[in-house]
N, CA, C and O atoms as a Tripos MOL2 file, in Angstrom:
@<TRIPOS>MOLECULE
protein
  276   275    69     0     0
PROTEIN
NO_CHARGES

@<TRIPOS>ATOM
      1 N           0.8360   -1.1730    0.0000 N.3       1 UNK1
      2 CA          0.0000    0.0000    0.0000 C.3       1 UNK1
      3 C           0.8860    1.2440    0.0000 C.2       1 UNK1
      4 O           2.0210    1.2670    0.4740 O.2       1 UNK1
      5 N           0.0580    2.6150   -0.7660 N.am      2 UNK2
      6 CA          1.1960    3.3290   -0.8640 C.3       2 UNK2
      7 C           0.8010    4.3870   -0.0790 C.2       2 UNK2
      8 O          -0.3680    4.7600   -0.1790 O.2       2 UNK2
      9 N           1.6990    5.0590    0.8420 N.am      3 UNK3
     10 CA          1.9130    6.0040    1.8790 C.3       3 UNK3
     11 C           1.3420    7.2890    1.2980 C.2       3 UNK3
     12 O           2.0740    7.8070    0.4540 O.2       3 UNK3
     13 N           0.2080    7.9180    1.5570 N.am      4 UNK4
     14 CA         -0.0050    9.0680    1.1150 C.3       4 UNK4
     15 C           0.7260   10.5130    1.6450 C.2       4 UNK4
     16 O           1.2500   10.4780    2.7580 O.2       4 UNK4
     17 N           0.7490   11.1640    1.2460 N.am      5 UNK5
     18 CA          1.7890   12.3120    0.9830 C.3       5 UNK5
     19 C           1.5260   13.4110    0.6470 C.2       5 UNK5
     20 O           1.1560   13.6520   -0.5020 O.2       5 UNK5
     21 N           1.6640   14.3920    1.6300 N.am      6 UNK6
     22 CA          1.5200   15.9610    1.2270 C.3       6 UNK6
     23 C           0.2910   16.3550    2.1320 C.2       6 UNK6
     24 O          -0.0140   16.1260    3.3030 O.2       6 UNK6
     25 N          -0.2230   16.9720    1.1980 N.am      7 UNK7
     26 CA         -1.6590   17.7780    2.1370 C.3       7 UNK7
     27 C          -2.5700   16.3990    2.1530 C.2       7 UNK7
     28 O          -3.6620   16.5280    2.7050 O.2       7 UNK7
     29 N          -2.3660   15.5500    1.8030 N.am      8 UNK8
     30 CA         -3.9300   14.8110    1.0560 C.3       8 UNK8
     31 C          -3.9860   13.8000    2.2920 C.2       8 UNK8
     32 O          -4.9320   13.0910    2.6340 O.2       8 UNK8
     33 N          -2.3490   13.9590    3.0400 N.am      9 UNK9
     34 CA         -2.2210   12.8390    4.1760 C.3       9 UNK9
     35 C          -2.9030   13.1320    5.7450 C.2       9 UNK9
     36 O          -3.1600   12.3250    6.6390 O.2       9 UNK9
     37 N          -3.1310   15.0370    5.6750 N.am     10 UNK10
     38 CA         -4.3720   14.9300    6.6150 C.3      10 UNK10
     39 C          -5.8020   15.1830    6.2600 C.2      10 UNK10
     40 O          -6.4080   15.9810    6.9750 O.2      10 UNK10
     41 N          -6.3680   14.6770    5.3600 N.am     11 UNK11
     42 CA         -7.3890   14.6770    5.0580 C.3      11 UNK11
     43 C          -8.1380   13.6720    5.8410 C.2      11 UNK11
     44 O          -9.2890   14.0110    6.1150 O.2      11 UNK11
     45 N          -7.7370   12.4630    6.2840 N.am     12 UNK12
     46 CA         -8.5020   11.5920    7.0180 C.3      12 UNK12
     47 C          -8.8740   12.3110    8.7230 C.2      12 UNK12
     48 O          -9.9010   12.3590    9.4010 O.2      12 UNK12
     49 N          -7.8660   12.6540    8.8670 N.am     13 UNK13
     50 CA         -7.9820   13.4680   10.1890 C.3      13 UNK13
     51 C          -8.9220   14.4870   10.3190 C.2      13 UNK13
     52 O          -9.6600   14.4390   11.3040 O.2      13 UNK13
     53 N          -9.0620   15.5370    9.4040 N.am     14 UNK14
     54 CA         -9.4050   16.6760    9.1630 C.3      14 UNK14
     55 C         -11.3960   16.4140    9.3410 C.2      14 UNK14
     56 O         -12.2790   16.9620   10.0010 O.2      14 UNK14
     57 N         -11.3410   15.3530    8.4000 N.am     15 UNK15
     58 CA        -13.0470   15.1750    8.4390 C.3      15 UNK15
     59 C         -13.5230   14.2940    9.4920 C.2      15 UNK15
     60 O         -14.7160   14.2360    9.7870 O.2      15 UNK15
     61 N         -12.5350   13.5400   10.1210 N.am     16 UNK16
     62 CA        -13.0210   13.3870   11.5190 C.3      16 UNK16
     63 C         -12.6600   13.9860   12.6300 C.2      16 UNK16
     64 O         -12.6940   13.4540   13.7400 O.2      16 UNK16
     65 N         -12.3890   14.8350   12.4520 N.am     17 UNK17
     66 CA        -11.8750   15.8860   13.4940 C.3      17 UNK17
     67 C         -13.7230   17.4590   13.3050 C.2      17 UNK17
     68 O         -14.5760   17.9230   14.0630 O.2      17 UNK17
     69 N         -13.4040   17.5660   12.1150 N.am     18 UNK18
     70 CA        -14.3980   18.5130   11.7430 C.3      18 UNK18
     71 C         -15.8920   18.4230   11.3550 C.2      18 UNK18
     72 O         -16.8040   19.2470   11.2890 O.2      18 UNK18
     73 N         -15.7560   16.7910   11.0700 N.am     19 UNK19
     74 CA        -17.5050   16.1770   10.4820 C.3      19 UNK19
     75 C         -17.8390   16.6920    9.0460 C.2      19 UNK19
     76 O         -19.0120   16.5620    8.6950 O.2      19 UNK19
     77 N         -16.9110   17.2920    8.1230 N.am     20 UNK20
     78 CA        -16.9210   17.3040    6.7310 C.3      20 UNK20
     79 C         -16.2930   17.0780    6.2830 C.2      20 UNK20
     80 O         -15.1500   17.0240    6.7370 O.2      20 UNK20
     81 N         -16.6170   16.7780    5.0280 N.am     21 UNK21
     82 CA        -15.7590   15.7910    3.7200 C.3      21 UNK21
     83 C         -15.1160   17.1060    3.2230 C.2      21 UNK21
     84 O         -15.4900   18.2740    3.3320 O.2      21 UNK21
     85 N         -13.8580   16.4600    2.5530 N.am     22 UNK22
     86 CA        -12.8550   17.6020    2.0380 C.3      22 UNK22
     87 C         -14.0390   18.1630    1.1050 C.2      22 UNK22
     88 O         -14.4360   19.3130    1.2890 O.2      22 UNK22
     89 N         -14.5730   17.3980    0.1600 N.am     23 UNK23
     90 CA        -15.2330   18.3350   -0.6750 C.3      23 UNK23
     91 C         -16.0670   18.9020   -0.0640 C.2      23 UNK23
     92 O         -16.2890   19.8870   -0.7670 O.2      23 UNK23
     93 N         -16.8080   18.9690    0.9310 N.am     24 UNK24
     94 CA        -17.5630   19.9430    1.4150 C.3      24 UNK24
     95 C         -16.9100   20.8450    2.0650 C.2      24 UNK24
     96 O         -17.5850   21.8740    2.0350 O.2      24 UNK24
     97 N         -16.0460   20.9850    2.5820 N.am     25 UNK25
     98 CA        -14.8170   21.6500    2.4430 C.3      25 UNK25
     99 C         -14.3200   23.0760    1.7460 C.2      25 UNK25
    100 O         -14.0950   24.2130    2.1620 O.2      25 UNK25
    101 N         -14.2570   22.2270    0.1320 N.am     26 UNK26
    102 CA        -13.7530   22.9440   -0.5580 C.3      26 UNK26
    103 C         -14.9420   23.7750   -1.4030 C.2      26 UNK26
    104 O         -14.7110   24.8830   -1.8870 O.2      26 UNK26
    105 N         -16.2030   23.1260   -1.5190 N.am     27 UNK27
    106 CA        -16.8670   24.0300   -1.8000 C.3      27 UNK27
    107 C         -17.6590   25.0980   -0.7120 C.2      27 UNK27
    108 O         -18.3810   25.9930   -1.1500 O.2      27 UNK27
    109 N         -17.5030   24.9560    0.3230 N.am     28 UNK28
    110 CA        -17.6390   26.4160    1.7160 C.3      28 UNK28
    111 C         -16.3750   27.3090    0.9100 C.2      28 UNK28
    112 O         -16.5870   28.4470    0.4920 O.2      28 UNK28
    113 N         -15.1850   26.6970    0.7780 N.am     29 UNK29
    114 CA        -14.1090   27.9770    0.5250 C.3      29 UNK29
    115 C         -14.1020   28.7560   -0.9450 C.2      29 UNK29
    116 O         -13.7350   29.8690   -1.3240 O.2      29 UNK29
    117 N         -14.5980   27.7910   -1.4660 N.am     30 UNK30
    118 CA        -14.8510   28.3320   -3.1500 C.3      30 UNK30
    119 C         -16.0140   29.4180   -2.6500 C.2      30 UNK30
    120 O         -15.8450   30.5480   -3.1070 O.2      30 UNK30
    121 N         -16.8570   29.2910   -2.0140 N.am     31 UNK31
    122 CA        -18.3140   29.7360   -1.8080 C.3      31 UNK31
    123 C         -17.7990   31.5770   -1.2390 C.2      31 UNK31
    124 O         -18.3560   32.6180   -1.5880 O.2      31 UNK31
    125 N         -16.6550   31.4370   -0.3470 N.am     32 UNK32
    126 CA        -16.2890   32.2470    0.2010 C.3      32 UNK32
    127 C         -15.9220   33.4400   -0.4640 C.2      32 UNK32
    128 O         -16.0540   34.5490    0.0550 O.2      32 UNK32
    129 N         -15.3300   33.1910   -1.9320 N.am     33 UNK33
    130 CA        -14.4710   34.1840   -3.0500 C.3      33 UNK33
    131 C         -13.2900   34.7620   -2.4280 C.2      33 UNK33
    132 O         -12.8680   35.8170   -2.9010 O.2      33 UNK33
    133 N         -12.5470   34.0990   -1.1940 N.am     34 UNK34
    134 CA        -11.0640   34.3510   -1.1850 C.3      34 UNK34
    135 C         -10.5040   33.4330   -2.1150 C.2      34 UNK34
    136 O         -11.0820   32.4800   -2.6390 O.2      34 UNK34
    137 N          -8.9950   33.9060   -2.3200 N.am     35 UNK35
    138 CA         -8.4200   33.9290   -3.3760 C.3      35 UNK35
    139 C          -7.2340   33.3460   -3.2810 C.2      35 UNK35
    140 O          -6.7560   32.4310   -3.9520 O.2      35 UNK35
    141 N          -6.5480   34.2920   -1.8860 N.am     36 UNK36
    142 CA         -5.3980   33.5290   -1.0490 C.3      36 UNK36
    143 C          -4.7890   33.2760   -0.1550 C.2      36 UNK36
    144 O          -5.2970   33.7870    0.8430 O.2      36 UNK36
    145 N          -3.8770   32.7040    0.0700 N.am     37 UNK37
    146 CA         -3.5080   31.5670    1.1990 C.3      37 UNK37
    147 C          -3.5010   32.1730    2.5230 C.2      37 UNK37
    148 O          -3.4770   31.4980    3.5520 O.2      37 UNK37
    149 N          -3.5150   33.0150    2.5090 N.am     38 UNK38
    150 CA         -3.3650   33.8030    3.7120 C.3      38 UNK38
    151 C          -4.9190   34.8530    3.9740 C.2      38 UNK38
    152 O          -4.8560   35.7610    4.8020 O.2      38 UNK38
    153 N          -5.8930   34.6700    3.3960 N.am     39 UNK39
    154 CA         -7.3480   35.1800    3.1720 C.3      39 UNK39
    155 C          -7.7080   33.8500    3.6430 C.2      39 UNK39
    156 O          -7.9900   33.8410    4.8410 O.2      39 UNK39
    157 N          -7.7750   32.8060    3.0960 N.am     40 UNK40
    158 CA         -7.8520   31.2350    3.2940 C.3      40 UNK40
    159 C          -7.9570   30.7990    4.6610 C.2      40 UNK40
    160 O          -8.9290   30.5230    5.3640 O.2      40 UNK40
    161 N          -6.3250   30.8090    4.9260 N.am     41 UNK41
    162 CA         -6.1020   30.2960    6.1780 C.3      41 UNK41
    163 C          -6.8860   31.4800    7.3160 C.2      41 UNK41
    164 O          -7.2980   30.9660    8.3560 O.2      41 UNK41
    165 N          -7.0860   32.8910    7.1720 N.am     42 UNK42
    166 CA         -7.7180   33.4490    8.3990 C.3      42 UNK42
    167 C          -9.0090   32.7630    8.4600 C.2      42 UNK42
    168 O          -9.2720   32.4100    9.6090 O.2      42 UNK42
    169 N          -9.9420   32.4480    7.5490 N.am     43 UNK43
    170 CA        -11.1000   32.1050    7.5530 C.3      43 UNK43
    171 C         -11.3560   30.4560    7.8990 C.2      43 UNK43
    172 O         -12.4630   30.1760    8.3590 O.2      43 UNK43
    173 N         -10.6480   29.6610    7.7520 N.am     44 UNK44
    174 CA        -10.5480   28.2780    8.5380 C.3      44 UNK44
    175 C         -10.4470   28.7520    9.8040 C.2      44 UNK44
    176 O         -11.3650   28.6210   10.6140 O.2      44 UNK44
    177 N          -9.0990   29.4600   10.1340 N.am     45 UNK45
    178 CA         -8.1460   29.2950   11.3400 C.3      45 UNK45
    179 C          -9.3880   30.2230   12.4390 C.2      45 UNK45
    180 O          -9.5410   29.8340   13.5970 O.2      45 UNK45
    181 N         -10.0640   31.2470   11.9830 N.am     46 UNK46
    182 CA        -11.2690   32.4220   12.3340 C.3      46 UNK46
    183 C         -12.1610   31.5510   12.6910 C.2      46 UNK46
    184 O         -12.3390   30.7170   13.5790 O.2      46 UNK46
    185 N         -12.7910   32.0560   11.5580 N.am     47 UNK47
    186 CA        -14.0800   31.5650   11.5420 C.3      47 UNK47
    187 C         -14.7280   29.5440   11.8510 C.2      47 UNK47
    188 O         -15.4820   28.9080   12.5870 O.2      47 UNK47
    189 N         -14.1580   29.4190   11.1620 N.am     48 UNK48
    190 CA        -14.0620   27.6420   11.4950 C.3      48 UNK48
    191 C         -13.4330   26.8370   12.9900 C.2      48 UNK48
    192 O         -13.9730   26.1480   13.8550 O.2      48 UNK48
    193 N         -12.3590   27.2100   12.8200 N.am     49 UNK49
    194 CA        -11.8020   26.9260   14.4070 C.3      49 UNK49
    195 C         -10.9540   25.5560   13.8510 C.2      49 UNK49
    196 O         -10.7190   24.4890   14.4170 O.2      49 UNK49
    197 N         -10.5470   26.1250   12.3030 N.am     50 UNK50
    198 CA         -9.5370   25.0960   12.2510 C.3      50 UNK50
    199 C          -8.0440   25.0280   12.9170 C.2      50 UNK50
    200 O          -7.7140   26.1430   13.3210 O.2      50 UNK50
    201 N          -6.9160   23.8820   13.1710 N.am     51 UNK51
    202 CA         -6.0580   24.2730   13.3360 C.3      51 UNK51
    203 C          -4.6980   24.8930   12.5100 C.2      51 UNK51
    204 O          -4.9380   25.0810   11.3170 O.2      51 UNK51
    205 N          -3.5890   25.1720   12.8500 N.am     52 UNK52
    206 CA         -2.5930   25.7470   11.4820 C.3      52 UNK52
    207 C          -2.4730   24.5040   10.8340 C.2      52 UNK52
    208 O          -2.7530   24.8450    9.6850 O.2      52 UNK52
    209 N          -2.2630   23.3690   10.7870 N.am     53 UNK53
    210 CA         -1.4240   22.3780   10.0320 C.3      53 UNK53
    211 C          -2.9030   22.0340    9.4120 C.2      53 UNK53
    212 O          -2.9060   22.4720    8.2610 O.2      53 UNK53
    213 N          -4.4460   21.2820    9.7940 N.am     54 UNK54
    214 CA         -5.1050   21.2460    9.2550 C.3      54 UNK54
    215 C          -5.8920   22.0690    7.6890 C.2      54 UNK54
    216 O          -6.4390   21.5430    6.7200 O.2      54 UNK54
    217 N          -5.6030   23.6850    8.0540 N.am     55 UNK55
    218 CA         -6.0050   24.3940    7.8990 C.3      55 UNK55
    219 C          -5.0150   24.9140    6.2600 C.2      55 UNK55
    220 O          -5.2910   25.4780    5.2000 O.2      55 UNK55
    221 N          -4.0540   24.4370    6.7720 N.am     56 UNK56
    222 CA         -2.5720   24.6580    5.9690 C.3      56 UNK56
    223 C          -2.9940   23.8660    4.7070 C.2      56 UNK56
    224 O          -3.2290   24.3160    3.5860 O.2      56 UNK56
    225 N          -3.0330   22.6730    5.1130 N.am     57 UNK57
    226 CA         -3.1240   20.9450    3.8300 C.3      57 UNK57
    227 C          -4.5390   21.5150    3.2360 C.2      57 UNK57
    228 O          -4.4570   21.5850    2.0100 O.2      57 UNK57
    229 N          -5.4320   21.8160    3.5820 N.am     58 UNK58
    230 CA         -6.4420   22.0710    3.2790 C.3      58 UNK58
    231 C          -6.5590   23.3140    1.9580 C.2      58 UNK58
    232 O          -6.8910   23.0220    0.8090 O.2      58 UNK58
    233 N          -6.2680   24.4910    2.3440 N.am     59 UNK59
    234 CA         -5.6990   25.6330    1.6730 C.3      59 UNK59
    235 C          -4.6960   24.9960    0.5620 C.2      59 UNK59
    236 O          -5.1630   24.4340   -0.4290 O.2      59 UNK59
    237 N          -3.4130   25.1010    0.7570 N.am     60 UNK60
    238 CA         -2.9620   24.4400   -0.3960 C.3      60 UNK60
    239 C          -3.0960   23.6870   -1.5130 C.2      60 UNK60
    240 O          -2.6520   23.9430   -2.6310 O.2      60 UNK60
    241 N          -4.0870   22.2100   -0.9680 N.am     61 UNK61
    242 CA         -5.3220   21.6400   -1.5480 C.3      61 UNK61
    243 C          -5.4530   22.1650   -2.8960 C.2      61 UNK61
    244 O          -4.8900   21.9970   -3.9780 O.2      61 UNK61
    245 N          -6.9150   23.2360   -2.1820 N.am     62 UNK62
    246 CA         -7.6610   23.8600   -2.4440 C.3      62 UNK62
    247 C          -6.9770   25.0990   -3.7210 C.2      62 UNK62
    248 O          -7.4880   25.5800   -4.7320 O.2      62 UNK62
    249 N          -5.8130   25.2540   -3.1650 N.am     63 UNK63
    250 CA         -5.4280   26.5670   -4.3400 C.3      63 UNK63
    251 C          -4.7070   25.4700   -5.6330 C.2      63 UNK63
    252 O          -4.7630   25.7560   -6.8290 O.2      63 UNK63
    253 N          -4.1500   24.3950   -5.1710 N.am     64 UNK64
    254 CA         -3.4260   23.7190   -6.3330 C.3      64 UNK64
    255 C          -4.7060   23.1920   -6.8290 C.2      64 UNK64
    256 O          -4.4730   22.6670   -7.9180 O.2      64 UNK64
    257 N          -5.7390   23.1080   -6.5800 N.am     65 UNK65
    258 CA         -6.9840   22.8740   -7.5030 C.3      65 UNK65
    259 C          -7.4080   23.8650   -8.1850 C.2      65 UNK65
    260 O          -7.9160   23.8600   -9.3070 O.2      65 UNK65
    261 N          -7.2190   24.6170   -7.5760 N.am     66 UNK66
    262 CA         -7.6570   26.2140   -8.5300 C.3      66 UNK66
    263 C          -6.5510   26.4100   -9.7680 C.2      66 UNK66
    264 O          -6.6360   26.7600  -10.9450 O.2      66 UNK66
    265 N          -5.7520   26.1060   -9.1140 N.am     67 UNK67
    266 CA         -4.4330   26.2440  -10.3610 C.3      67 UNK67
    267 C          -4.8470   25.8720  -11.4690 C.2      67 UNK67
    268 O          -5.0190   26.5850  -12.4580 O.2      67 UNK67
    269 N          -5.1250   24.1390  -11.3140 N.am     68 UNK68
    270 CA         -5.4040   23.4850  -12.3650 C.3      68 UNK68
    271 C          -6.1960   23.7080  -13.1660 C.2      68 UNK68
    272 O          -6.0800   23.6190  -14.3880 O.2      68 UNK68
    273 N          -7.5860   24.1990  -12.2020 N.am     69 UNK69
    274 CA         -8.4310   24.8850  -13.4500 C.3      69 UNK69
    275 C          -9.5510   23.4040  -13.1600 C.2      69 UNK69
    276 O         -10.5570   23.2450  -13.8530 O.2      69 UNK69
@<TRIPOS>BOND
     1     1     2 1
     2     2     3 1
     3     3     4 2
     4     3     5 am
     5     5     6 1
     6     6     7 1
     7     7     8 2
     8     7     9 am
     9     9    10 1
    10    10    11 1
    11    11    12 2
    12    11    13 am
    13    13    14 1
    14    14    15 1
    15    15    16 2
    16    15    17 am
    17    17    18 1
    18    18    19 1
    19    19    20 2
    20    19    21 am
    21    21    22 1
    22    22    23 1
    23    23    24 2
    24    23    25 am
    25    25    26 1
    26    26    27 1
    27    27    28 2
    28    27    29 am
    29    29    30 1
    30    30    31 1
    31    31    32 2
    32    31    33 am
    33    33    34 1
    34    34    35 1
    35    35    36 2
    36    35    37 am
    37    37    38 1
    38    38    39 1
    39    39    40 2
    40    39    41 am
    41    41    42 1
    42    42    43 1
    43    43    44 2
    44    43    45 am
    45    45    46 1
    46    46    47 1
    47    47    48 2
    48    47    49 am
    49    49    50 1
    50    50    51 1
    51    51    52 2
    52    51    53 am
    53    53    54 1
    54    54    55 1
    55    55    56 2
    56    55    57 am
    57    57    58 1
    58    58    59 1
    59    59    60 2
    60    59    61 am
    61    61    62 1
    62    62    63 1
    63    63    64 2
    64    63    65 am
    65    65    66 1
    66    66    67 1
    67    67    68 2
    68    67    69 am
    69    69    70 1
    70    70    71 1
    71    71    72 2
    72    71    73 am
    73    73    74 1
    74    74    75 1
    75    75    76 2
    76    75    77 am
    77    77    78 1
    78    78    79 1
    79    79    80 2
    80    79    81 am
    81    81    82 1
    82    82    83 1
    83    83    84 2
    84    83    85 am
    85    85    86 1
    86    86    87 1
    87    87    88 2
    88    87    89 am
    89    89    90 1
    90    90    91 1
    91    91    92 2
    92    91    93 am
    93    93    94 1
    94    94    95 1
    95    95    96 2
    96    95    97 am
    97    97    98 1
    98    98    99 1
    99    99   100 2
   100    99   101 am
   101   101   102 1
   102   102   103 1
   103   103   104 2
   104   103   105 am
   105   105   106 1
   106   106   107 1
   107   107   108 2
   108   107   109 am
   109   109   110 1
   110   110   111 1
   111   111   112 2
   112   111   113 am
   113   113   114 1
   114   114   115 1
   115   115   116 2
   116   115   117 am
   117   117   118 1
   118   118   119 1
   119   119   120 2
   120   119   121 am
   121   121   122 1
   122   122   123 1
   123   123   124 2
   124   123   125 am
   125   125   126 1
   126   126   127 1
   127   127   128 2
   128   127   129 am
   129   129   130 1
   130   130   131 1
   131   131   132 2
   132   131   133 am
   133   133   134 1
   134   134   135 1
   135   135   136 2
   136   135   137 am
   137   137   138 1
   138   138   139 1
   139   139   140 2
   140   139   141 am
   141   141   142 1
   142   142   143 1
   143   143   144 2
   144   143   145 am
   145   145   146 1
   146   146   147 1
   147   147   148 2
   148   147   149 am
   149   149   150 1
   150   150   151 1
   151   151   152 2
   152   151   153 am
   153   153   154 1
   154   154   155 1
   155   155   156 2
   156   155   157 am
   157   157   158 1
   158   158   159 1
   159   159   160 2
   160   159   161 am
   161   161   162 1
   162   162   163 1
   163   163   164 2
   164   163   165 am
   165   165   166 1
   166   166   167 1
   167   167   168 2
   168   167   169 am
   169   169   170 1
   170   170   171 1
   171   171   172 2
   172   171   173 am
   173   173   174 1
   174   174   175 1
   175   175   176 2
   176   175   177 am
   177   177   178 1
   178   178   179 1
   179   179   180 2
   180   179   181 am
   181   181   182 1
   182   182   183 1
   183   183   184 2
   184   183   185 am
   185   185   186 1
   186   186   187 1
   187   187   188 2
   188   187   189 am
   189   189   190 1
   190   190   191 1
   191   191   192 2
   192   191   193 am
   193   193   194 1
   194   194   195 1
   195   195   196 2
   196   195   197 am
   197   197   198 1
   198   198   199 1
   199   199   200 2
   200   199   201 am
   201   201   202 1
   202   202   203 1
   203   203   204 2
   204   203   205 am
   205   205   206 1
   206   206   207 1
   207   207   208 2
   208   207   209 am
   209   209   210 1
   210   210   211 1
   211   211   212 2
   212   211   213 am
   213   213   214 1
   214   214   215 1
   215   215   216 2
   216   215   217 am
   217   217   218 1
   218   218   219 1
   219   219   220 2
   220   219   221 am
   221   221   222 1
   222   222   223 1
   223   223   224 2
   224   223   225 am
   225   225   226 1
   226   226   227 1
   227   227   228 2
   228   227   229 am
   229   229   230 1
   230   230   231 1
   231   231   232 2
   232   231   233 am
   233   233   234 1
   234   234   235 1
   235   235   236 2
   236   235   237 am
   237   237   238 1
   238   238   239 1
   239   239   240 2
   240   239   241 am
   241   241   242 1
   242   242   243 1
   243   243   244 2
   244   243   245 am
   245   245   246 1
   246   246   247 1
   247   247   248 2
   248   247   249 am
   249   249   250 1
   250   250   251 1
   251   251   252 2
   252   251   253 am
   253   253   254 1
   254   254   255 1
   255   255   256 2
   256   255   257 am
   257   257   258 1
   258   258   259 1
   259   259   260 2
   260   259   261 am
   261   261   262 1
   262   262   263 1
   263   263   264 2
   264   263   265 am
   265   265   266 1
   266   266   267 1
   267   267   268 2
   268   267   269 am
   269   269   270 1
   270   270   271 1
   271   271   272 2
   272   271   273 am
   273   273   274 1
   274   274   275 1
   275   275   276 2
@<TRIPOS>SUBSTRUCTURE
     1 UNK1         2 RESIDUE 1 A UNK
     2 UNK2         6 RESIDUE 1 A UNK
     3 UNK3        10 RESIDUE 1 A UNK
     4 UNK4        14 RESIDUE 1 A UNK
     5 UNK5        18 RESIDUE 1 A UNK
     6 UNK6        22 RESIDUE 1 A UNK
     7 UNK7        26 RESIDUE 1 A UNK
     8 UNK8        30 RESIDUE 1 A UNK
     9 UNK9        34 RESIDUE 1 A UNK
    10 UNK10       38 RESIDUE 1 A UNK
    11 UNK11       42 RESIDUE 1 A UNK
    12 UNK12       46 RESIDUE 1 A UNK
    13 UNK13       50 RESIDUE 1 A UNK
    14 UNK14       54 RESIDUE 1 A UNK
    15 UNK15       58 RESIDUE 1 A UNK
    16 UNK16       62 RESIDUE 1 A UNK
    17 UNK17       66 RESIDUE 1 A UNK
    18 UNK18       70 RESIDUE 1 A UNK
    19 UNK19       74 RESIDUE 1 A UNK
    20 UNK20       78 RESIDUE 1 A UNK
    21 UNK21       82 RESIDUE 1 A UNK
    22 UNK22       86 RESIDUE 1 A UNK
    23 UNK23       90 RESIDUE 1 A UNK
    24 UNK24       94 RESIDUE 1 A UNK
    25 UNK25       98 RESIDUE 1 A UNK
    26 UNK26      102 RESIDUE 1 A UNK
    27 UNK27      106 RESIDUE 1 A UNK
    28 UNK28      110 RESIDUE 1 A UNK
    29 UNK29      114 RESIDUE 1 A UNK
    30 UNK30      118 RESIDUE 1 A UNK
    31 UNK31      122 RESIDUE 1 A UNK
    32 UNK32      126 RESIDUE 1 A UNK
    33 UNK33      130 RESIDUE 1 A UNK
    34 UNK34      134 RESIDUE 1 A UNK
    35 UNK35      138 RESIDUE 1 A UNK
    36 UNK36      142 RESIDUE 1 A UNK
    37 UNK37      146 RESIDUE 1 A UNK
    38 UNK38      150 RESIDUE 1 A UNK
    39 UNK39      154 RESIDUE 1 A UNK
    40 UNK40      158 RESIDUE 1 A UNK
    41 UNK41      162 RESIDUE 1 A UNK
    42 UNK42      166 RESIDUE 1 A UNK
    43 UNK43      170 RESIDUE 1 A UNK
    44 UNK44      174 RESIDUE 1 A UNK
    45 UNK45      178 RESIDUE 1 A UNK
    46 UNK46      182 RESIDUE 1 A UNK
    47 UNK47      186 RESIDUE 1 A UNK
    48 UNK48      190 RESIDUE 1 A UNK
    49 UNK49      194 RESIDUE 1 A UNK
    50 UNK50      198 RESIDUE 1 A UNK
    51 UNK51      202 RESIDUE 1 A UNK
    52 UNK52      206 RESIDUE 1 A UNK
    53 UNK53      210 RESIDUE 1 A UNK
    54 UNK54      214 RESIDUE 1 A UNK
    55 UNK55      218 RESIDUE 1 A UNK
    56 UNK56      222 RESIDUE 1 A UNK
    57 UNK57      226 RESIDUE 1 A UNK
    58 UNK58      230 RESIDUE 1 A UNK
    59 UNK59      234 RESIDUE 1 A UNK
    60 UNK60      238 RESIDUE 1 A UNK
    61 UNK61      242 RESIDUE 1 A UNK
    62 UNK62      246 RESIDUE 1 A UNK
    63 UNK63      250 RESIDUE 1 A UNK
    64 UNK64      254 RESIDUE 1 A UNK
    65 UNK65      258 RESIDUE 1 A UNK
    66 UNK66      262 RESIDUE 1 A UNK
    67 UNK67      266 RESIDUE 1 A UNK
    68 UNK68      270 RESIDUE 1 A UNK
    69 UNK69      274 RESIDUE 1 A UNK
């Protein structure tokens, strides 16, 4: 089995820690119209009551998805 890696490795944590699925997740932050990482992270870390490292994998995520398009 292969060791997951990067942001995607707290994702298991994150939705049992928080009771949502990354994609529900990511569409609250899309929903939001911040843009970046540091707009991002106040509004997890704020408003949500995420923590930095959760909050971090999450954001990053979220913007390298935007990247892609």
């Amino acid at each position: 089995m292969t060791k997951v890696r990067g942001p995607a490795a707290y994702f298991p944590s994150i939705e049992a820690k928080y009771g949502r699925s990354i994609a529900e997740w990511k569409v609250m932050m899309r929903g939001t119209g911040l843009t970046t990482w540091k707009e991002l992270m106040a509004w997890l870390k704020g408003g949500q009551g995420m923590g930095h490292g959760h909050a971090n994998a999450l954001t990053i995520d979220f913007l390298n998805d935007q990247r892609r398009g």
